[in-house]
C-alpha positions as CSV (number, residue, x, y, z in Angstrom):
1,X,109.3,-107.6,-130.8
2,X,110.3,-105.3,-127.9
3,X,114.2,-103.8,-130.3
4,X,113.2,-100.9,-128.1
5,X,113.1,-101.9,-124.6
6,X,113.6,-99.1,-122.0
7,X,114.3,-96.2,-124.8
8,X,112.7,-93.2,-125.2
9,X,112.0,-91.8,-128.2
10,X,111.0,-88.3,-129.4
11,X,109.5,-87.9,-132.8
12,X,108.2,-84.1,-134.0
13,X,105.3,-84.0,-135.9
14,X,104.3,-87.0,-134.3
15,X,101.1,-86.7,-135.6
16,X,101.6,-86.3,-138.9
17,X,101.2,-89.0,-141.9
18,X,104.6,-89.9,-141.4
19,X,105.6,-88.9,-138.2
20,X,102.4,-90.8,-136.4
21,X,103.3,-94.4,-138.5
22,X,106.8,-93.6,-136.5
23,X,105.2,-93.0,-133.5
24,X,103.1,-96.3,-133.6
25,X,105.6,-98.3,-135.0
26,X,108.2,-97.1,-132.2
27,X,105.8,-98.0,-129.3
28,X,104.7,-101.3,-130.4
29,X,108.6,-102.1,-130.5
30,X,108.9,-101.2,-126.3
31,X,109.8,-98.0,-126.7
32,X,108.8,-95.0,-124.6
33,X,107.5,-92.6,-127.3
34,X,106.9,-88.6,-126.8
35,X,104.7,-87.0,-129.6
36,X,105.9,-83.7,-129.9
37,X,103.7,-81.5,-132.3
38,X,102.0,-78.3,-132.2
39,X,99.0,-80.2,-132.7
40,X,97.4,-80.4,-129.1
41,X,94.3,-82.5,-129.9
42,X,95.8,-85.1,-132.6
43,X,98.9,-85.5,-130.2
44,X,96.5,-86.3,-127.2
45,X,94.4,-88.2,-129.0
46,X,97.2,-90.6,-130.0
47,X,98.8,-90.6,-126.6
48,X,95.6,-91.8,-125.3
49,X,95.4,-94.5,-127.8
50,X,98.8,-96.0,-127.3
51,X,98.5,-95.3,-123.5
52,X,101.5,-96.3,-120.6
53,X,104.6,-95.3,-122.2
54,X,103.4,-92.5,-124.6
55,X,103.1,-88.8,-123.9
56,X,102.4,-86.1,-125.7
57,X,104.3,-82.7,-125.2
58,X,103.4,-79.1,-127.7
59,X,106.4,-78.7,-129.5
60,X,106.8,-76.1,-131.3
61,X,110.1,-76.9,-133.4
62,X,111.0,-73.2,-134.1
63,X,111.2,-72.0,-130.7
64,X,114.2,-73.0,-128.8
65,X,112.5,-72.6,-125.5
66,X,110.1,-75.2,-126.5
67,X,112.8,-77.8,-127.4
68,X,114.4,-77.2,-123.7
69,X,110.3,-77.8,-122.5
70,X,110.0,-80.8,-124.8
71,X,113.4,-82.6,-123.7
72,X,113.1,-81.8,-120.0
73,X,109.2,-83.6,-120.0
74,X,110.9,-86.2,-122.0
75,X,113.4,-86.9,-119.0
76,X,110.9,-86.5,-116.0
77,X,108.3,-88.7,-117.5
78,X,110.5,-91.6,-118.7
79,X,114.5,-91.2,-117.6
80,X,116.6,-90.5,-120.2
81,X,115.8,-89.9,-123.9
82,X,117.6,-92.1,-126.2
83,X,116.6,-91.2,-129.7
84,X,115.4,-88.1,-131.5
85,X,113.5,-88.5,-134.9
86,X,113.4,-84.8,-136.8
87,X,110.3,-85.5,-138.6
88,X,108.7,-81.9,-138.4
89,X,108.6,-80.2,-141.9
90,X,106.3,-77.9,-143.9
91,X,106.2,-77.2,-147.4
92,X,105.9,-74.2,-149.6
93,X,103.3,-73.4,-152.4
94,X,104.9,-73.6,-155.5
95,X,106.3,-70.4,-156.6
96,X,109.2,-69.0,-158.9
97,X,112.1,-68.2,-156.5
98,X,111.3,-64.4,-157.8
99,X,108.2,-64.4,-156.5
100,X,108.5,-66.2,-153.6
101,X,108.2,-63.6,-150.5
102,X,110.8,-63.4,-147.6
103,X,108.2,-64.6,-145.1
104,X,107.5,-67.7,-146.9
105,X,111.3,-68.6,-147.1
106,X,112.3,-67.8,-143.5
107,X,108.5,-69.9,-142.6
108,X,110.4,-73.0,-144.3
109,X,113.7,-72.5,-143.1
110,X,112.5,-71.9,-139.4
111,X,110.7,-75.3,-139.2
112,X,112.5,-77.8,-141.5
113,X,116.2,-76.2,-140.9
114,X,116.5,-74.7,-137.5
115,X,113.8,-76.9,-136.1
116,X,116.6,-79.6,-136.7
117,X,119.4,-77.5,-135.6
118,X,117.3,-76.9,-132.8
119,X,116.2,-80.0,-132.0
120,X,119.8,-81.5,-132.2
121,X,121.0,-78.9,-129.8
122,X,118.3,-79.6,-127.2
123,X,118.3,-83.0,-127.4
124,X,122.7,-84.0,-127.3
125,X,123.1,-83.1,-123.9
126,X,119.9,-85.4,-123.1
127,X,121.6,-88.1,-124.9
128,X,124.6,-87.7,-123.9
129,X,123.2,-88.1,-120.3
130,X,122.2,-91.4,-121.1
131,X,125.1,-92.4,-122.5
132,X,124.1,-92.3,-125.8
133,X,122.1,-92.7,-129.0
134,X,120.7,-92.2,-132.2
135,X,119.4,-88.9,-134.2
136,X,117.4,-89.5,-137.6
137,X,116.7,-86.1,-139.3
138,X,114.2,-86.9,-142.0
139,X,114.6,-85.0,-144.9
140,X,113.8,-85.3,-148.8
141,X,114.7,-86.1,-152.1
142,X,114.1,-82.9,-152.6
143,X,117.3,-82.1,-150.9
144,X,119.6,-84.7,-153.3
145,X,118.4,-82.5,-156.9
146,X,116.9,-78.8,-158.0
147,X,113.4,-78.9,-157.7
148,X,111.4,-75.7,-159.5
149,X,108.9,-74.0,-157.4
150,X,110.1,-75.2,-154.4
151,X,113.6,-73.2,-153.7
152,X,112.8,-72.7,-150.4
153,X,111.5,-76.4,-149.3
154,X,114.9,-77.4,-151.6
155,X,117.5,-75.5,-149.6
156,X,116.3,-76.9,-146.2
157,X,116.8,-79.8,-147.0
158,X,120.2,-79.5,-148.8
159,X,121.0,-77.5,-145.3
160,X,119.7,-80.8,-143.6
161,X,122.3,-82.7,-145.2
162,X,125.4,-80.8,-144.2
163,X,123.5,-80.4,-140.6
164,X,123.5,-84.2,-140.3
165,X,127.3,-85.0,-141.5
166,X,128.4,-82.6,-139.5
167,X,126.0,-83.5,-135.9
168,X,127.5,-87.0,-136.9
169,X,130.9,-85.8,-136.7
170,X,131.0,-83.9,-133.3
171,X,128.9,-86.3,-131.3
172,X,130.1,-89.8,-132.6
173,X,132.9,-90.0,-129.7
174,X,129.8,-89.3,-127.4
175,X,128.2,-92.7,-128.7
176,X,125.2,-90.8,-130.6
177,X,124.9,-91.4,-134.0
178,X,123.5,-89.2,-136.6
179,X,122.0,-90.0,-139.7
180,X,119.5,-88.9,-142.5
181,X,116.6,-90.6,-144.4
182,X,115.4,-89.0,-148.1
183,X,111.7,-89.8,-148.8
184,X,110.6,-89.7,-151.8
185,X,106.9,-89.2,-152.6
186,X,104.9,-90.7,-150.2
187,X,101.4,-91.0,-149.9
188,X,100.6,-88.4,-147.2
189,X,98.4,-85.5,-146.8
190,X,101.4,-83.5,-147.0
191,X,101.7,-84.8,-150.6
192,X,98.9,-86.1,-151.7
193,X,97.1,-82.5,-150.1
194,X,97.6,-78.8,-151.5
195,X,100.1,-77.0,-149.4
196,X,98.6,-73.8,-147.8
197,X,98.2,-71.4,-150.5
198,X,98.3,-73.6,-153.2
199,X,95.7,-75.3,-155.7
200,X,97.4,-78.8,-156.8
201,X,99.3,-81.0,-154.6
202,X,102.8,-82.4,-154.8
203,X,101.8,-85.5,-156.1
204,X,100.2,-84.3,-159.3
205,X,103.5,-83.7,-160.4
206,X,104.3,-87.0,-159.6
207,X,103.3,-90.1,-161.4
208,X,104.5,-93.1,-159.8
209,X,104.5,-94.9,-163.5
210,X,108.0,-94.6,-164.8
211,X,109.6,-95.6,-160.9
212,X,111.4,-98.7,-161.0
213,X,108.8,-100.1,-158.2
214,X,105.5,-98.0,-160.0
215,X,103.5,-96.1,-156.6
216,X,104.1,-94.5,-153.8
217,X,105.4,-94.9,-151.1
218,X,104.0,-95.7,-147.7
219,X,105.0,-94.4,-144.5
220,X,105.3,-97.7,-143.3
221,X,108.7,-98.2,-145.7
222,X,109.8,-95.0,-144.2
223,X,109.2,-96.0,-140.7
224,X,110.9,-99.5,-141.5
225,X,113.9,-97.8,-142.7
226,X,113.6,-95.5,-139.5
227,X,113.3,-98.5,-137.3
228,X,116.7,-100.1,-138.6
229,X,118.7,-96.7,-137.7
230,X,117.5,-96.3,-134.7
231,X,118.3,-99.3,-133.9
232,X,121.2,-101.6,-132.7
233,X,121.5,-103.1,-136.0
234,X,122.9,-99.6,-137.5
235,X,125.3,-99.6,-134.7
236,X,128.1,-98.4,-136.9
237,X,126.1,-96.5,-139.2
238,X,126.4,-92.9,-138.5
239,X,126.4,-89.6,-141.2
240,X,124.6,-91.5,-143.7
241,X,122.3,-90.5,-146.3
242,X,119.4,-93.3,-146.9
243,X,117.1,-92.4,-150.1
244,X,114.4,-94.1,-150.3
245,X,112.0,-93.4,-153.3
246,X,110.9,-96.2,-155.1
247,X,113.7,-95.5,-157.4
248,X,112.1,-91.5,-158.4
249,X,115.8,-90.5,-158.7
250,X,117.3,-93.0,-160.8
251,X,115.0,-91.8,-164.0
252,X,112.6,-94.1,-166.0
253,X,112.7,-97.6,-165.3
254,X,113.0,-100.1,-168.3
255,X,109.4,-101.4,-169.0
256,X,108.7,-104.9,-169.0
257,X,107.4,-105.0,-172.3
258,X,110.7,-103.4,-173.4
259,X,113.0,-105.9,-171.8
């Protein structure tokens, strides 16, 4: 399958659980894929494997010189840059919003908010150059529902929402569309691993028993979803919100016993 031909795709933490099954998935599809991440050695490592038409660039998300760094490589190595996945994110340790400090919030809000505003910014005029495209800003369940101990993890990714409709909005005449995925809990060290300064994991709050299809999810069903938008297929698809979560927000699922 080559739906990807002569593109070029960024992805930010390209190394990542997620953000590296994106990476793989992207490249075996035709596309030119940059890894951005802060991660120097993972992001080599994986450039090396995929070899001619993947690079790896340090990005860090939070630094708007960085994002003008990451775009302009982007456009020397490969052309043009077509499509921007906003996969970056960190979580918080669980904490009651009164005892969370200010440097953990504006930690979280730096890399999961601005890093998309950011990102978005750098990246339109690239886009725009090529004469068009697609944005995906990955962002979470989390940001569809209240979610205690995680207020600050929460509000980026309500803010996410808004950030996409309204991206969508001011570039769709510039034939770039913009849309958003919600993950639910999926099986990767950033959920199935404590966050840094915390003792238990996301996913021990999490049993996968009462979703309407009981486990996990892969990053291979987010990528699949992923693929579609950035793809042709979602050509008139843009400022839309795709949760996909195994059905975590719909509330217990009938058992079969029951039915």
């Amino acid at each position: 399958m080559s739906r990807f031909a002569d593109q070029t795709v960024l992805v930010t933490g390209g190394t990542g659980g997620q953000g590296a099954s994106h990476v793989r998935a992207l490249h075996a599809e035709g596309a030119n894929v940059v890894i951005g991440d802060i991660d120097a050695e993972g992001g080599a490592g994986l450039a090396a494997e995929l070899g001619a038409g993947a690079l790896f660039v340090r990005l860090d998300v939070s630094q708007e010189e960085s994002w003008s760094a990451a775009v302009a490589e982007a456009e020397k190595a490969f052309g043009a840059l077509t499509i921007l996945v906003n996969n970056a994110g960190v979580q918080n340790p669980p904490a009651l919003i009164e005892s969370t400090d200010r440097a953990t919030w504006a930690r979280i809000l730096d890399i999961n908010l601005t890093g998309t505003f950011l990102g978005i910014k750098a990246a339109a005029p690239a886009l725009r150059r090529a004469g068009g495209g697609s944005i995906i800003n990955i962002a979470s369940t989390m940001g569809l529902g209240g979610t205690a101990l995680y207020a600050p993890y929460v509000a980026s990714k309500w803010a996410v929402r808004g950030l996409t409709r309204t991206a969508a909005l001011e570039l769709g005449r510039d034939n770039i569309r913009v849309n958003a995925i919600h993950p639910g809990v999926v099986a990767t060290a950033f959920i199935t691993e404590p966050a840094a300064g915390s003792d238990a994991p996301i996913a021990d709050f999490y049993s996968p028993e009462p979703f309407a299809v009981p486990r996990l999810g892969q990053p291979a069903d987010i990528t699949a979803l992923l693929l579609f938008l950035a793809s042709p297929h979602a050509a008139f698809v843009t400022g839309a919100e795709y949760v996909i979560d195994g059905g975590l927000l719909l509330g217990p699922a009938l058992q079969k016993e029951a039915a």
